[in-house]
C-alpha positions in Angstrom: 3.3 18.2 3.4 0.8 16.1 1.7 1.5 15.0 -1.9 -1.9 13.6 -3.8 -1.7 10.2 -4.9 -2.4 9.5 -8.2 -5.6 8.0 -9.5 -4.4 4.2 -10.3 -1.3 2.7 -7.3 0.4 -0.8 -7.8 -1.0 -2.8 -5.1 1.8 -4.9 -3.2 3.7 -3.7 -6.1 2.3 -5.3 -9.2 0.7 -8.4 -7.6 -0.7 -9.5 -10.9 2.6 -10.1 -12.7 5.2 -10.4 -9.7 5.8 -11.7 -6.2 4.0 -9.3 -4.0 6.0 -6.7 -1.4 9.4 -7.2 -3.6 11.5 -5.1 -4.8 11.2 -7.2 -8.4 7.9 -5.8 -8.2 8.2 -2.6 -7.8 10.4 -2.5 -10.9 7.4 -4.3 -12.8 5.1 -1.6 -11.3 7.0 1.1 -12.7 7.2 -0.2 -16.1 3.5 -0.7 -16.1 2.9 3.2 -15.8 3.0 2.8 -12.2 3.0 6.3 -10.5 2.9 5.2 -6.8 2.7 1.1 -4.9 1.2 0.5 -2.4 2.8 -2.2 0.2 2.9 -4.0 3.8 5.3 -3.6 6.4 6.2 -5.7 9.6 8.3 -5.6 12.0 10.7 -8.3 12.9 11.7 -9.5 16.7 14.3 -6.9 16.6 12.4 -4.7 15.4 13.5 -4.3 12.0 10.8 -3.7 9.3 10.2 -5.9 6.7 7.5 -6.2 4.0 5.6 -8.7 4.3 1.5 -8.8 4.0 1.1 -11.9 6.2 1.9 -12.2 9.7 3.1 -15.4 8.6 6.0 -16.2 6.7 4.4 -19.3 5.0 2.3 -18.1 2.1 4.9 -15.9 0.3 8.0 -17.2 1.4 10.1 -20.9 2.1 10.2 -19.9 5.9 7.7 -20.5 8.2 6.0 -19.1 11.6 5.4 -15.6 12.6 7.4 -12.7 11.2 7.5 -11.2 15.0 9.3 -14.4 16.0 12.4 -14.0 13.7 15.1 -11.9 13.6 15.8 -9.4 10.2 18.7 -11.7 9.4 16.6 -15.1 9.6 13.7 -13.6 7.3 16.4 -12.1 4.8 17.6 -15.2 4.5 14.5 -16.5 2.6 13.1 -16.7 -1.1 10.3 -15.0 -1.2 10.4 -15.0 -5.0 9.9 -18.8 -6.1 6.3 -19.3 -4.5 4.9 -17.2 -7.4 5.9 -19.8 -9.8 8.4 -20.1 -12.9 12.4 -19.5 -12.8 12.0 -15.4 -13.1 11.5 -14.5 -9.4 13.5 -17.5 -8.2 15.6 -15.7 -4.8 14.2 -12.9 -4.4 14.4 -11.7 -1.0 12.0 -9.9 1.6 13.1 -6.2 1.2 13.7 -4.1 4.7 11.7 -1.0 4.5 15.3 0.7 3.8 15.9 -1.3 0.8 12.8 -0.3 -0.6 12.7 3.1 -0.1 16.1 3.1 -1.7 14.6 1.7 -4.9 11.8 3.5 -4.9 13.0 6.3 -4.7 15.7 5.1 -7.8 12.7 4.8 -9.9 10.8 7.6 -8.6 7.6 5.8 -7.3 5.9 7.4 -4.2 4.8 5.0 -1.8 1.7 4.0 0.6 3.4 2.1 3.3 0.1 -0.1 4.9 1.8 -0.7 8.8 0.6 -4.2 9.9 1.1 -5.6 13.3 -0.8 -8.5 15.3 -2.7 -7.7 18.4 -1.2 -4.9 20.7 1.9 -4.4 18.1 1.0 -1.8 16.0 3.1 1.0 18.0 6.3 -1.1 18.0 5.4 -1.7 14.6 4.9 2.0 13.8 7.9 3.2 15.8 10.1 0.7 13.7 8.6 2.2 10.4 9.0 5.5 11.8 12.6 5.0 12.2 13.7 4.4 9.2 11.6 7.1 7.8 13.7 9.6 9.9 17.1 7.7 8.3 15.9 8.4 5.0 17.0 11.4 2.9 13.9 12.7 1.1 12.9 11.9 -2.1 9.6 10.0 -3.2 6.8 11.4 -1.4 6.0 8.6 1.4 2.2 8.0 3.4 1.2 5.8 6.4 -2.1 3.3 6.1 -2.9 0.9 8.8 -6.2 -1.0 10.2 -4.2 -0.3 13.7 -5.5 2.9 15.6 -3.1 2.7 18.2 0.1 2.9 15.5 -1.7 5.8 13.2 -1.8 7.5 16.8 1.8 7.3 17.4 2.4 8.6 14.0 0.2 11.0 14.9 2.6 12.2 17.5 5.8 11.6 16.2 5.4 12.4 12.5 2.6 14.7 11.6 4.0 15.7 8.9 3.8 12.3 7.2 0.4 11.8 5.6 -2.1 8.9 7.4 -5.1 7.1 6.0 -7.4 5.1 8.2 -7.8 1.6 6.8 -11.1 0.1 6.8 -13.0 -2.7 5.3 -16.5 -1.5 5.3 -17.2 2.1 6.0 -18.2 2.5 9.5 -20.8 4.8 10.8 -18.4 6.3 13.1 -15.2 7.0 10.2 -15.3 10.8 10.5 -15.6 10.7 14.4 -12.0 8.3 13.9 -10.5 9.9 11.2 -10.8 13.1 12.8 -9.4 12.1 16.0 -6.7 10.3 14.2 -6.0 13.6 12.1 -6.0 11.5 8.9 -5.8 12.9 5.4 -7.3 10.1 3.7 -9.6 6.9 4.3 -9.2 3.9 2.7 -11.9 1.1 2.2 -12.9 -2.1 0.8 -14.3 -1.3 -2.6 -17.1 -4.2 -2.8 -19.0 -2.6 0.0 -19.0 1.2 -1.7 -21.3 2.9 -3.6 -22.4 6.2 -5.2 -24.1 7.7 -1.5 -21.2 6.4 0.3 -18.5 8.0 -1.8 -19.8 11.3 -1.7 -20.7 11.5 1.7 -16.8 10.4 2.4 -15.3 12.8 -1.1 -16.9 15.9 0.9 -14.5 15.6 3.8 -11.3 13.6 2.9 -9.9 11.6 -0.2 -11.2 7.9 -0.1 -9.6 5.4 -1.8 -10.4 1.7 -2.5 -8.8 -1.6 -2.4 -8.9 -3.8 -4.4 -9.9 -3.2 -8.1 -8.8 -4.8 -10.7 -11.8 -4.5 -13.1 -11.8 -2.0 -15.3 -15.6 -1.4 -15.0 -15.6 -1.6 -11.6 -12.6 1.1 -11.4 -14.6 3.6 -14.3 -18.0 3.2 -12.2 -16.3 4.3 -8.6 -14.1 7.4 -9.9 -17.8 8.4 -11.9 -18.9 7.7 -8.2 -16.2 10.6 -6.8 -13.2 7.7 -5.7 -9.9 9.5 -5.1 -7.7 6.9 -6.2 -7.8 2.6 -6.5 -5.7 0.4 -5.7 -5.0 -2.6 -8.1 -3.1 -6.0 -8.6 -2.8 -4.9 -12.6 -1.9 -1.3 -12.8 -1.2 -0.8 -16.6 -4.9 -2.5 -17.4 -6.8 0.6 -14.9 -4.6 3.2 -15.9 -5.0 2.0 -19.9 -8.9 2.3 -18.5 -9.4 5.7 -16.6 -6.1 7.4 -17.4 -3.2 8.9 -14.3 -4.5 11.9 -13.2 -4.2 13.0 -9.8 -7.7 14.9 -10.3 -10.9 15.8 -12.1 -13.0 13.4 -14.1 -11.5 9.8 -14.8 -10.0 9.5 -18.5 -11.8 7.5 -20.8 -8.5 5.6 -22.3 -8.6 2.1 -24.0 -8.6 -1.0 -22.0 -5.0 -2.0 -23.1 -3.8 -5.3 -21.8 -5.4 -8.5 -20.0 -5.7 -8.9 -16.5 -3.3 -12.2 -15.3 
């Protein structure tokens, strides 16, 4: 069954005011008004998944080399909290995609898992996420992104009943030929490239959704221009901006806090 996303999701969490693809931020998220997050899985050498946005460890954590190199026990190991700076976020650890789910589904977010995998991955990849999705008991409603055609397809066969999106950076002249051979329910694209034209020609067929958007104006101009949803590093300043709803015309709510 598919469960519409909200207007306004928590990209990487809250990525504005806590280490992205942590639990610490999903907590944040929620507090901010936070509906639904959005974050990135990989899968380790033994193929545990992990969130994690790049395929290196480097950026976001104290480790170092490819994700798909270490085991689950190596990369839990690591902070992944102390790169974003101050004492706050000081050891936290890079969730497994069961620890996550746990907590989301503790505070009730929904989640759009984005699958990322390096060249000729993306079905182990998949298959690992897909695992633990069968584990789980249900709660939160749960949806599959990835840039990797080859993992949506095994979704495709193994879980059609978990809702896919097709992620994109610029909207192709062939995305209904792929989304409809994929069997996705939603498309998901770079917002700098988008416009009014665009939009509706995507709106008539499937929910589109765009990444990322963290100006308010920006966010208030694309839902005028038919967006389904955005996502955004500062959730509580779009949602203070164009309100929660899951449909209809964008709210016209004050601008709230600062963007970090």
């Amino acid at each position: 069954m598919d469960f519409p996303a909200p207007r306004v999701i928590g990209h990487r969490g809250a990525a504005f005011y806590a280490p992205e693809n942590t639990l610490a931020g999903f907590r944040i998220a929620r507090k901010l008004g936070a509906a639904w997050v959005e974050f990135d899985v990989q899968a380790t050498r033994d193929d545990i998944p992990m969130l994690l946005h790049d395929a290196r460890l480097d950026r976001t954590t104290n480790g170092n080399g490819l994700i798909a190199e270490r085991t689950s026990d190596d990369v839990s190991r690591l902070d992944a909290g102390s790169w974003f700076g101050g004492r706050q976020f000081c050891g936290e650890r890079v969730p497994t995609l069961d620890a996550a789910l746990a907590v989301l589904d503790e505070l009730g977010l929904g989640a759009m898992i984005e699958v990322k995998a390096g060249p000729g991955d993306g079905p182990r990849t998949m298959g690992a996420v897909l695992h633990s999705l069968r584990k789980r008991v249900p709660g939160v409603p749960c949806h599959l992104s990835s840039f990797d055609e080859d993992a949506l397809s095994r979704a495709q066969d193994e879980r059609p009943d978990v809702p896919r999106a097709l992620l994109v950076r610029e909207l192709p002249g062939d995305w209904l030929a792929r989304v409809t051979r994929l069997q996705c329910s939603a498309l998901h694209a770079g917002e700098r490239g988008l416009d009014a034209a665009s939009i509706a020609a995507v709106a008539q067929k499937l929910p589109l959704r765009a990444y990322t958007v963290n100006d308010p104006a920006r966010a208030g101009t694309l839902f005028q221009w038919g967006i389904g949803a955005v996502f955004t590093d500062c959730p509580d300043v779009i949602i203070s901006a164009v309100g929660h709803r899951t449909d209809g015309p964008a709210g016209t709510g004050s601008r709230g806090s600062s963007q970090k």
